[in-house]
C-alpha positions as CSV (number, residue, x, y, z in Angstrom):
1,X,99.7,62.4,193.3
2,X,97.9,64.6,190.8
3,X,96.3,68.2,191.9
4,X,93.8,69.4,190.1
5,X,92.8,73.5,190.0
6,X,89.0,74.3,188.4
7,X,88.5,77.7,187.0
8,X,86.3,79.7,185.1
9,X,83.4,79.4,187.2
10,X,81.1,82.6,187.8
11,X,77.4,83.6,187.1
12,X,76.1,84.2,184.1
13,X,71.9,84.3,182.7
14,X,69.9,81.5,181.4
15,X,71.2,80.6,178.0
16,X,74.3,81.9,178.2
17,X,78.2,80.3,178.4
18,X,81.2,79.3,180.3
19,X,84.5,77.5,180.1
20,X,86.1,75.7,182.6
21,X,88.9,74.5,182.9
22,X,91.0,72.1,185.0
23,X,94.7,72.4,184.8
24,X,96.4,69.3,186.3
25,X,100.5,69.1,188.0
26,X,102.3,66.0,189.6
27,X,102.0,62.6,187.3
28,X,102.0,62.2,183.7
29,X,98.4,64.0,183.4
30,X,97.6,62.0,179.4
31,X,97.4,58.8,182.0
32,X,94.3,59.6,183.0
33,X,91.0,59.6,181.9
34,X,89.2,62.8,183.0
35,X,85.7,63.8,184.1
36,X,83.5,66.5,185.0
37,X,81.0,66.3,188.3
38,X,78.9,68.7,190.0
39,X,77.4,68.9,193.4
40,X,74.4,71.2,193.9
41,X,73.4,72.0,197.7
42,X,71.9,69.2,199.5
43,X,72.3,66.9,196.8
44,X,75.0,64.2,195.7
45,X,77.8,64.9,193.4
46,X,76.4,64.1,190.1
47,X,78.6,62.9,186.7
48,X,78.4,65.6,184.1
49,X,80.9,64.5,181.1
50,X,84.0,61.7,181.0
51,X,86.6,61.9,178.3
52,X,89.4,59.0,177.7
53,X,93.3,59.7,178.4
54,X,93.6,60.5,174.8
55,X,90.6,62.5,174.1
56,X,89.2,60.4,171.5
57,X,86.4,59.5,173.1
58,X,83.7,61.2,175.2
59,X,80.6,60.5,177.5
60,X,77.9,62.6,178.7
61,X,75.4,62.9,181.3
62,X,71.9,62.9,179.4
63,X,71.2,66.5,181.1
64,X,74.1,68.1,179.2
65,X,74.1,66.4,176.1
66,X,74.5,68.6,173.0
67,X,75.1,71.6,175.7
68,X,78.4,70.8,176.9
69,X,81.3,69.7,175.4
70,X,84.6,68.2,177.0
71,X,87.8,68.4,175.3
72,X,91.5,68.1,176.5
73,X,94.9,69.1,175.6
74,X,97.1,66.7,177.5
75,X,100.2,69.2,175.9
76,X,99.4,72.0,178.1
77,X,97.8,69.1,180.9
78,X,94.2,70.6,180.8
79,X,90.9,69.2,180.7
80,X,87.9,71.9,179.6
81,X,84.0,71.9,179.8
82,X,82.4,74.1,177.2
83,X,78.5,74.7,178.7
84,X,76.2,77.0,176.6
85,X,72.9,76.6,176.9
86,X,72.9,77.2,180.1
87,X,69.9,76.4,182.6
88,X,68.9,77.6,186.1
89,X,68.9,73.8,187.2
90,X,72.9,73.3,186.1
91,X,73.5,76.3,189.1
92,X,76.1,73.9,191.4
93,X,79.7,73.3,192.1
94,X,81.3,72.3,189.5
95,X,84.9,69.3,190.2
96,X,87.2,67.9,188.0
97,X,88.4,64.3,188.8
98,X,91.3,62.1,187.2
99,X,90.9,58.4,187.5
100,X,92.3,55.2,185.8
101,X,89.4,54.3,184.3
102,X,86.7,55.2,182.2
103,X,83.2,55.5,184.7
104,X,80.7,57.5,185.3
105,X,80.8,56.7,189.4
106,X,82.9,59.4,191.4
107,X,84.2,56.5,193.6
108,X,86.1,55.6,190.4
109,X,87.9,58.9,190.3
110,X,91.4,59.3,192.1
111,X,92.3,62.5,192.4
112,X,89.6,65.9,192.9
113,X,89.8,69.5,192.5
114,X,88.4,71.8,194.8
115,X,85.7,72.9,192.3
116,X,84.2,76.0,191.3
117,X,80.9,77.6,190.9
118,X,78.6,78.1,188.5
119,X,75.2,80.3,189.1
120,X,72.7,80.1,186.2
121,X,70.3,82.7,187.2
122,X,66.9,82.5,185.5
């Protein structure tokens, strides 16, 4: 088992920043690659970035692309999202997720977090 707790959520304007991060306990957490998902209300959870079990490489969702940045430091077992830029329409919950491989389908993703929220008000 792997649990997952997001933070760093909170509200902030149009065109501002936040970090989240995901801190991970329970298996070896540099096993797993990582991503980042969101869900907005009455809509599906959505892919937002994916990075590989050693960080080296990354993927992004072309809404987020050269806005957010994913990074991890599998020393202190922590994935991070960097989002600056931000817009009204990234306002949603945002999940971590640890899976075995690489994808961009939640239903490839093992474990979840709970999430947090992020408000982009306009």
């Amino acid at each position: 088992q792997v649990q997952l707790v997001e933070s760093g959520g909170g509200m902030v304007q149009a065109g501002g920043s936040l970090r989240l991060s995901c801190l991970a306990s329970g298996r070896t957490f540099s096993n797993y690659n990582m991503g980042w998902f969101r869900q907005a209300p009455g809509k599906e959870r959505e892919f937002v970035a994916q990075i590989s079990w050693s960080g080296h490489s990354t993927y992004y969702a072309d809404s987020v692309k050269g806005r957010f940045t994913i990074s991890r430091d599998n020393a202190k077992n922590t994935v991070y999202l960097q989002m600056n830029s931000l817009k009204p329409e990234d306002t949603a919950v945002y999940l971590c997720a640890a899976g075995r491989f690489r994808s961009a389908s939640p239903i490839q993703y093992d474990y979840w977090g709970q999430g947090t929220q992020v408000t982009v008000s306009s």
